[in-house]
C-alpha positions in Angstrom: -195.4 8.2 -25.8 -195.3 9.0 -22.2 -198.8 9.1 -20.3 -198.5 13.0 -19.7 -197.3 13.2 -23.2 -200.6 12.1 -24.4 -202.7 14.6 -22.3 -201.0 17.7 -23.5 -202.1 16.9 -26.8 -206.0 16.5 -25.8 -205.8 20.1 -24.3 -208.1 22.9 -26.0 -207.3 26.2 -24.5 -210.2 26.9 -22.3 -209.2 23.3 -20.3 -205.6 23.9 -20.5 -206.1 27.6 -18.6 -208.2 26.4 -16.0 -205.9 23.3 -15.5 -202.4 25.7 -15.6 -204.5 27.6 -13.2 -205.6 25.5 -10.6 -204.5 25.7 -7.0 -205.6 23.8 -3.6 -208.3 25.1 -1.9 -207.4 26.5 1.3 -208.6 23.4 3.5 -206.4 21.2 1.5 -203.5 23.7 1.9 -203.2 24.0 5.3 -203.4 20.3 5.7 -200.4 19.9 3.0 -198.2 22.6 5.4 -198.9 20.9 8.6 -198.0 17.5 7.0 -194.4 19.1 5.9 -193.7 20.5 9.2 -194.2 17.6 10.5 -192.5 16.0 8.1 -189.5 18.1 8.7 -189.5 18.2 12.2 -189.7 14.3 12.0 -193.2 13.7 14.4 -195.2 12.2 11.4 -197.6 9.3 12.6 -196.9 6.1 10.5 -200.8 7.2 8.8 -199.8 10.9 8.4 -196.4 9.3 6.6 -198.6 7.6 4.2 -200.8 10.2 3.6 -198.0 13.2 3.0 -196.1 10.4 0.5 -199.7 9.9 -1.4 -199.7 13.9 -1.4 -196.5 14.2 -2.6 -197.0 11.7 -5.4 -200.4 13.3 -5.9 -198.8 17.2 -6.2 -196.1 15.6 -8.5 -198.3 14.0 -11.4 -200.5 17.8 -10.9 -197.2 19.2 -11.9 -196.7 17.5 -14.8 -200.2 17.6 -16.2 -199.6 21.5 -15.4 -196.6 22.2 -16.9 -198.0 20.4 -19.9 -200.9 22.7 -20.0 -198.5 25.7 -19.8 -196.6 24.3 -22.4 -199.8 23.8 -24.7 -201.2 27.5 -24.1 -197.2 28.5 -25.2 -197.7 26.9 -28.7 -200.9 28.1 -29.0 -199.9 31.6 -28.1 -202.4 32.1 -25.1 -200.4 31.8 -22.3 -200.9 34.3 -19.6 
């Protein structure tokens, strides 16, 4: 069993909605956009590299566990 596998089966419904609800603050959001228009316009510093790749890595694992906490509030028939 897969790592995020095993966390969607430890979710009670009160976690799972406030994980499937969860967002980044506005700080951390506006630091994620200016990363990926940097990104994209190709003017990342060797640091800011590192640090969007560590974001991205970061935003993909929050996915998971979120999609997973969907997924548990389906079964359980309290999804939103």
């Amino acid at each position: 069993m897969t790592y995020a596998g095993t966390v969607a089966g430890l979710f009670h419904t009160r976690c799972a909605q406030r994980v499937a609800d969860m967002k980044a603050d506005s700080n951390i959001q506006a630091r994620i956009d200016e990363l990926g228009v940097k990104a994209n316009e190709g003017t990342l510093t060797s640091e800011e590299q590192e640090e969007y790749f560590a974001v991205i890595d970061a935003l993909d694992l929050i996915s998971i566990v979120q999609a997973k906490a969907r997924a548990a509030l389906k079964r359980n028939g309290t999804s939103n």
